[in-house]
C-alpha positions in Angstrom: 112.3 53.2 95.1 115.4 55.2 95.7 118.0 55.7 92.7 121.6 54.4 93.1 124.3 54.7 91.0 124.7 51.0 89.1 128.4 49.4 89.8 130.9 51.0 87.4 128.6 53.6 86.1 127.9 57.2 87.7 124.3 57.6 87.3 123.3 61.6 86.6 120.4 63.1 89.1 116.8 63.3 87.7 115.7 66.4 85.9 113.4 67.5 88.8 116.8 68.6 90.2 117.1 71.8 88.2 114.4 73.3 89.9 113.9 75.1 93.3 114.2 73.7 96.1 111.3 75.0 98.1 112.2 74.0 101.6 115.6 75.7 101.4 116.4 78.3 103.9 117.1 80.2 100.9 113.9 80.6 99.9 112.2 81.3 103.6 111.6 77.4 104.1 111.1 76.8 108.0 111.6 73.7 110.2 107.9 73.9 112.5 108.4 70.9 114.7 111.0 68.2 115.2 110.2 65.4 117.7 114.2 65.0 118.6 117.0 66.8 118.3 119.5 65.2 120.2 122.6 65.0 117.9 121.7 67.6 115.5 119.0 69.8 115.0 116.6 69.4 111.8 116.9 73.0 110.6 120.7 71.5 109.1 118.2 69.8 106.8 117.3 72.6 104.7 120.7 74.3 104.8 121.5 75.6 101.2 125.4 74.8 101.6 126.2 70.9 100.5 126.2 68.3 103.9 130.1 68.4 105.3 132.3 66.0 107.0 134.7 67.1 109.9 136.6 64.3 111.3 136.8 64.0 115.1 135.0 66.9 115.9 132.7 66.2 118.5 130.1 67.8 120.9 129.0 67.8 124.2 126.2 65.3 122.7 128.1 63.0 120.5 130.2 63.3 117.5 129.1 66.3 115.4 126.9 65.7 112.4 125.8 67.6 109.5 122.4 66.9 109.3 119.1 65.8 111.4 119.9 62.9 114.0 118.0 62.1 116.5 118.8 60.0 119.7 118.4 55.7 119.5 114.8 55.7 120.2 113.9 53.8 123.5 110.1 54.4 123.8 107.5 53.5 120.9 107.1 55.4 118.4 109.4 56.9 115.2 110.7 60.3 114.8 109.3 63.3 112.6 109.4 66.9 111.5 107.4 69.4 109.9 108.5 72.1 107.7 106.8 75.2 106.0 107.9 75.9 102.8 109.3 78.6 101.5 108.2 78.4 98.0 104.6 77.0 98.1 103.1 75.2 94.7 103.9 72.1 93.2 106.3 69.0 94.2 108.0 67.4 91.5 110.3 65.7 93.7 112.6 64.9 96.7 116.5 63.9 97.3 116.8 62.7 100.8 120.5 62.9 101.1 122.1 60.7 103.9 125.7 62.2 103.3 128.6 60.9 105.8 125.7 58.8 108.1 127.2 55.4 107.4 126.4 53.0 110.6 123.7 56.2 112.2 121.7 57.1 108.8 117.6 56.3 109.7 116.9 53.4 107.7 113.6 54.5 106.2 111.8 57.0 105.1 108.4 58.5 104.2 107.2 62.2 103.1 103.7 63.7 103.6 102.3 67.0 102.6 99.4 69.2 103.0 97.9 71.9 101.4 96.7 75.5 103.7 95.6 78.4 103.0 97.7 81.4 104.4 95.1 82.5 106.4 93.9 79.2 107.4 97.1 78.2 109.0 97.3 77.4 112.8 99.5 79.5 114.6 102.8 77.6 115.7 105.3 79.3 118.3 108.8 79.9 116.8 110.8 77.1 118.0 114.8 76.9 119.3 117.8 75.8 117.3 119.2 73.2 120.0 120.5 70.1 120.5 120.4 67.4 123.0 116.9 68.0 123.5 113.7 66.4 122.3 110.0 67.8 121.8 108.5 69.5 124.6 104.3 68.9 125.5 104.0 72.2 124.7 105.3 72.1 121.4 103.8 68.2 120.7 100.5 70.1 121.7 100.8 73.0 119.4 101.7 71.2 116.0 99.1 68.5 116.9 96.6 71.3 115.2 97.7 70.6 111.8 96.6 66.8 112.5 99.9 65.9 110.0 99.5 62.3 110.9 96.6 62.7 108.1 98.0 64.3 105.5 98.7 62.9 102.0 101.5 60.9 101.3 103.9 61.6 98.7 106.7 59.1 99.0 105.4 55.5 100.9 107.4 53.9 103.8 111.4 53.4 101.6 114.2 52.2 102.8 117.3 54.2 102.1 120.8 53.6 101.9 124.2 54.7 104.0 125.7 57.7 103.4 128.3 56.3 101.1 128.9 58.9 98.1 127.5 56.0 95.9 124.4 55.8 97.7 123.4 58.9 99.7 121.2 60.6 97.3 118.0 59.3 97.7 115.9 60.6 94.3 111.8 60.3 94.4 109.7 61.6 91.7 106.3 63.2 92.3 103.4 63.5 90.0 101.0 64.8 91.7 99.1 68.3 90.6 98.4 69.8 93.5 100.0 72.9 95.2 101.2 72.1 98.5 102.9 74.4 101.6 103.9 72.1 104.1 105.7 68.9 104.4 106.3 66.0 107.0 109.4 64.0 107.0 108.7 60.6 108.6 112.1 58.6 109.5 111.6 54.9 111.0 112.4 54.4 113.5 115.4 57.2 114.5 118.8 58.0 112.6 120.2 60.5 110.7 119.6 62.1 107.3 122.3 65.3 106.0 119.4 67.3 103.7 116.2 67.2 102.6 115.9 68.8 99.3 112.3 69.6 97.9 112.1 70.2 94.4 109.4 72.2 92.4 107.9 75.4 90.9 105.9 78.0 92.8 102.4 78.5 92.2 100.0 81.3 93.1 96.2 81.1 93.6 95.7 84.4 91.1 92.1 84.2 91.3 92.6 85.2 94.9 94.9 88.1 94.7 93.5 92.0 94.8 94.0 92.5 91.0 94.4 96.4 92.1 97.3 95.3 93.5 100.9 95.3 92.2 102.5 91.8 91.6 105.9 90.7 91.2 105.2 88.6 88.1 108.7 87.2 87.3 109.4 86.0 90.8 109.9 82.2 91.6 107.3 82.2 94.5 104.4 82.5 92.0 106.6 79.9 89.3 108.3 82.5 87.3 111.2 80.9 85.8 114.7 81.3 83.8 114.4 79.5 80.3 117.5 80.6 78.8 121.0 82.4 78.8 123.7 83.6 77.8 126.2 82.9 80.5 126.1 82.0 84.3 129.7 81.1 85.0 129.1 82.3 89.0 125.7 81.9 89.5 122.3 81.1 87.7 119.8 83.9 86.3 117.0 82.0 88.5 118.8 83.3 91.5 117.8 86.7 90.9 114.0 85.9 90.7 114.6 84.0 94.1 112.6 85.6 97.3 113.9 87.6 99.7 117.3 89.9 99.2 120.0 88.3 98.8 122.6 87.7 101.3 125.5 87.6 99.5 126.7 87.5 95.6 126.5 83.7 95.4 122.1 84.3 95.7 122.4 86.7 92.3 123.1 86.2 88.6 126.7 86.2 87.8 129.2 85.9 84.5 132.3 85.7 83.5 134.2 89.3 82.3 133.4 89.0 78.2 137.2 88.2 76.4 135.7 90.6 73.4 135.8 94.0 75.8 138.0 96.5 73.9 141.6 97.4 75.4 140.5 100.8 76.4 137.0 101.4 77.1 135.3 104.6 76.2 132.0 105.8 76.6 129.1 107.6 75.1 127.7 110.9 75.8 125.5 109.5 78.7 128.2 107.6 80.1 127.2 103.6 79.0 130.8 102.1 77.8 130.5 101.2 73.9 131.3 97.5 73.7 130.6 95.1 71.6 129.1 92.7 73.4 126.3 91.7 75.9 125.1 88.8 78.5 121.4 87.9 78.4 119.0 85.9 80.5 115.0 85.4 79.4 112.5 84.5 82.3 108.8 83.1 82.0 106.5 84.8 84.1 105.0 83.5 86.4 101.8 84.5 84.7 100.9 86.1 81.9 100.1 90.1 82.8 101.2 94.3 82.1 104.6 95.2 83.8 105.0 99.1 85.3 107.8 99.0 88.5 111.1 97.5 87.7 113.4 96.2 90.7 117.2 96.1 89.7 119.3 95.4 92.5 123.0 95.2 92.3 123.3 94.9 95.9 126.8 92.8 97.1 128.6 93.7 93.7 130.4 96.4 94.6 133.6 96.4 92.1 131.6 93.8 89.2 128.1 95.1 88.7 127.2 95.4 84.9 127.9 99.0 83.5 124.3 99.0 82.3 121.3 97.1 81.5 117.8 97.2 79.1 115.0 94.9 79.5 112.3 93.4 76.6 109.4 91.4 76.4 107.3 89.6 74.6 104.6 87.0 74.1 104.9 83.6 73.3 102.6 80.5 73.7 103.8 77.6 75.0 105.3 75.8 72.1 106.2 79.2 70.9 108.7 78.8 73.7 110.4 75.1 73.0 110.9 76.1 69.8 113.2 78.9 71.3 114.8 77.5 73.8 116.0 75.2 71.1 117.4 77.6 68.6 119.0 79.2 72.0 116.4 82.2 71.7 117.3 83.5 68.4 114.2 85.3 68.2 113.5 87.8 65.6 113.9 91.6 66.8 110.8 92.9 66.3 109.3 90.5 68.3 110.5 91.9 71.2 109.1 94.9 72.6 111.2 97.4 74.5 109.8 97.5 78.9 113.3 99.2 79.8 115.1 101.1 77.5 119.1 101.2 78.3 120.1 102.1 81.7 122.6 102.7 83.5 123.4 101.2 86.4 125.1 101.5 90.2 127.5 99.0 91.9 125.5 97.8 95.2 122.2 99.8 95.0 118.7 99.0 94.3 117.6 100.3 91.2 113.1 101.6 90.7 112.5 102.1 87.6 108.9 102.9 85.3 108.7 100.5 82.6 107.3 101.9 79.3 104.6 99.0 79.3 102.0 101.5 81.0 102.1 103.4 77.6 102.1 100.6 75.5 99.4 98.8 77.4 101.2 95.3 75.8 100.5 91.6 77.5 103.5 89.8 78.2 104.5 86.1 78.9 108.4 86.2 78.5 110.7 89.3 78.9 114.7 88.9 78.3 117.0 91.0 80.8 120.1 92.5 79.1 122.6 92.9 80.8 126.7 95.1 79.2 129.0 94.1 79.4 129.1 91.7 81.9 129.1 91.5 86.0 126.8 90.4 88.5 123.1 91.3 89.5 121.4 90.1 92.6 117.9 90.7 92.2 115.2 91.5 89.5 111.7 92.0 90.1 109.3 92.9 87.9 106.1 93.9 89.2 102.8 94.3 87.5 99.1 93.6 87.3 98.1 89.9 86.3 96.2 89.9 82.1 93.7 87.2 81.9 95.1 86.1 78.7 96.8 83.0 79.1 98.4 81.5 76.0 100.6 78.8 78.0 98.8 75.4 78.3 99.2 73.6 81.7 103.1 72.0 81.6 103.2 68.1 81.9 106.9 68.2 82.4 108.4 70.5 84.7 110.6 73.5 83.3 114.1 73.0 83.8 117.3 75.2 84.4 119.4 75.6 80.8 122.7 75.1 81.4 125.8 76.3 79.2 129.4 75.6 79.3 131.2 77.8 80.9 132.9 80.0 78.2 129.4 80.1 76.0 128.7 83.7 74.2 125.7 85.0 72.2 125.0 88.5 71.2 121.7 88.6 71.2 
């Protein structure tokens, strides 16, 4: 059933929150097929901005909504919509958020997903952003190949609740193992719902990649993941593994300007400012492997870029890593070995760099990014060849985003 806040207490959203949201036009996450789209089309769905409210603003349809609504359904049936994620792997759960639909939200709700191979997936023709229009033949005709009627449900038939702010987020947890690449949003029998938020990790079928290939290994698509830092009082580190570039500073890593920067900066004979202190962020890979190309892209921060930057790694097993992650990754030194020595870096440009692994030959499962003395950085991709060792055990609970308070420091 769905989660509600009890009367008089504010009720915190599950864990599963903290991690990606999959279907987010963020990450590449595509509406395929909506039957109706009369008020509102269904890509607002997977919009990555919160749902908003705009009092008597009104369209040519109806009054203007922030989310999916579909016209008062007249023949028989319900409505539907299919969407390709953009991160493909496993579902650990949904928030089906009927914000500011109070008297139009759809009164229930069930969620399907399948599983296809990339090249295994039908071909389905780009569709329109519009409203005040409902499926087409044509475009019933074309999604009837993925036969989503049959796929395997994930959440049951549930009712949900008005959009009141005490009752719009709908929370479902999923346990189930598999990876999956599409969903199907059932809502009986018409209505509205603001977002549809699809929470998870990536995964990636290594055994099918080229392994004469290079591979980003730190990126979320696969299920790389931030599992600790230093500071993130603009944005989160696991923004800069995200996919795609990013399209604007809120998609990178961000912190706050360090209060322990001298008065007057000076610099060394290679130009990297001497300061005292640092801002750190350490990643999982995705899987276990040898890194040589190093992506560092500064792109959108053009006057708060960090002056420079190094990059480590190590190898950890899997309790290896909670037992960091609760000493805040006071790791010893020598366990990290150096991928990136330090580098300067360039407001608003992308950054290829050789990491010194190819020498070294060294495994890693965990690398810690560096950044001095503080600033932004957008995206960081590490790219590699998958090892076969694999000291990380299968996770039972999902891995979740650390948080910190806002004026946290470490040196590390």
């Amino acid at each position: 059933m769905a989660d509600s806040p009890r009367e008089g207490k504010q009720a915190g959203p599950p864990h599963f929150t903290q991690l990606t949201d999959m279907a987010s036009e963020l990450v590449g996450g595509t509406i395929l097929f909506a039957t109706d789209d009369f008020f509102a089309p269904a890509e607002n769905l997977i919009k990555r901005d919160s749902p908003r409210f705009k009092e008597h603003a009104d369209t040519e349809f109806g009054r203007w909504g922030d989310g999916w609504q579909t016209r008062r359904k007249r023949s028989p049936g319900h409505d539907w919509c299919v969407i390709r994620l953009g991160v493909q792997g496993l579902i650990r759960g949904f928030n089906v958020d009927t914000s500011y639909f109070v008297g139009d939200h759809a009164p229930r709700v069930s969620i399907q997903a399948a599983n296809y191979e990339e090249d295994k997936q039908p071909e389905i023709p780009q569709r329109e952003v519009r409203t005040g229009a409902a499926a087409t033949p044509e475009e019933f005709e074309a999604i009837a190949e993925l036969k989503s009627s049959d796929w395997n449900h994930l959440v049951p038939m549930t009712e949900l609740k008005p959009g009141t702010p005490a009752s719009s987020h709908n929370y479902f947890p999923v346990s189930s193992q598999q990876r999956w690449t599409h969903v199907r949003l059932n809502i009986f029998p018409d209505g509205g719902i603001a977002r549809l938020r699809v929470y998870g990790t990536g995964q990636k079928d290594w055994t099918a990649s080229d392994p004469t290939e290079l591979s980003d290994l730190v990126t979320i698509a696969y299920g790389g993941a931030c599992v600790g830092f230093s500071n993130a009082h603009f944005g989160h580190p696991n923004n800069i593994i995200g996919v795609g570039q990013a399209k604007s500073m809120a998609d990178g890593w961000e912190t706050a300007r360090r209060l322990d920067r001298p008065p007057v900066l000076e610099s060394d004979e290679n130009g990297v400012l001497l300061v005292p202190g640092c801002e750190w962020a350490v990643f999982r890979l995705a899987h276990p492997g040898i890194i040589t190309q190093i992506e560092i892209d500064t792109k959108h921060f053009k006057g708060n870029s960090p002056d420079s930057c190094k990059l480590d790694g190590c190898i950890l097993t899997t309790q290896e890593e909670e037992d960091m992650v609760r000493q805040n990754w006071d790791l010893p030194g020598h366990k990290w070995k150096p991928l990136l020595l330090v580098t300067k870096l360039n407001p608003d440009e992308t950054h290829l760099l050789d990491s010194l692994t190819p020498e070294l030959q060294d495994v890693i499962t965990h690398v810690r990014f560096t950044i001095t003395p503080d600033g932004g950085v957008s995206r960081l991709r590490l790219r590699g060849f998958p090892s076969s060792i694999c000291l990380l055990r299968p996770r039972e609970k999902p891995a979740m985003r650390f948080s910190v308070k806002a004026g946290f420091r470490s040196n590390l």
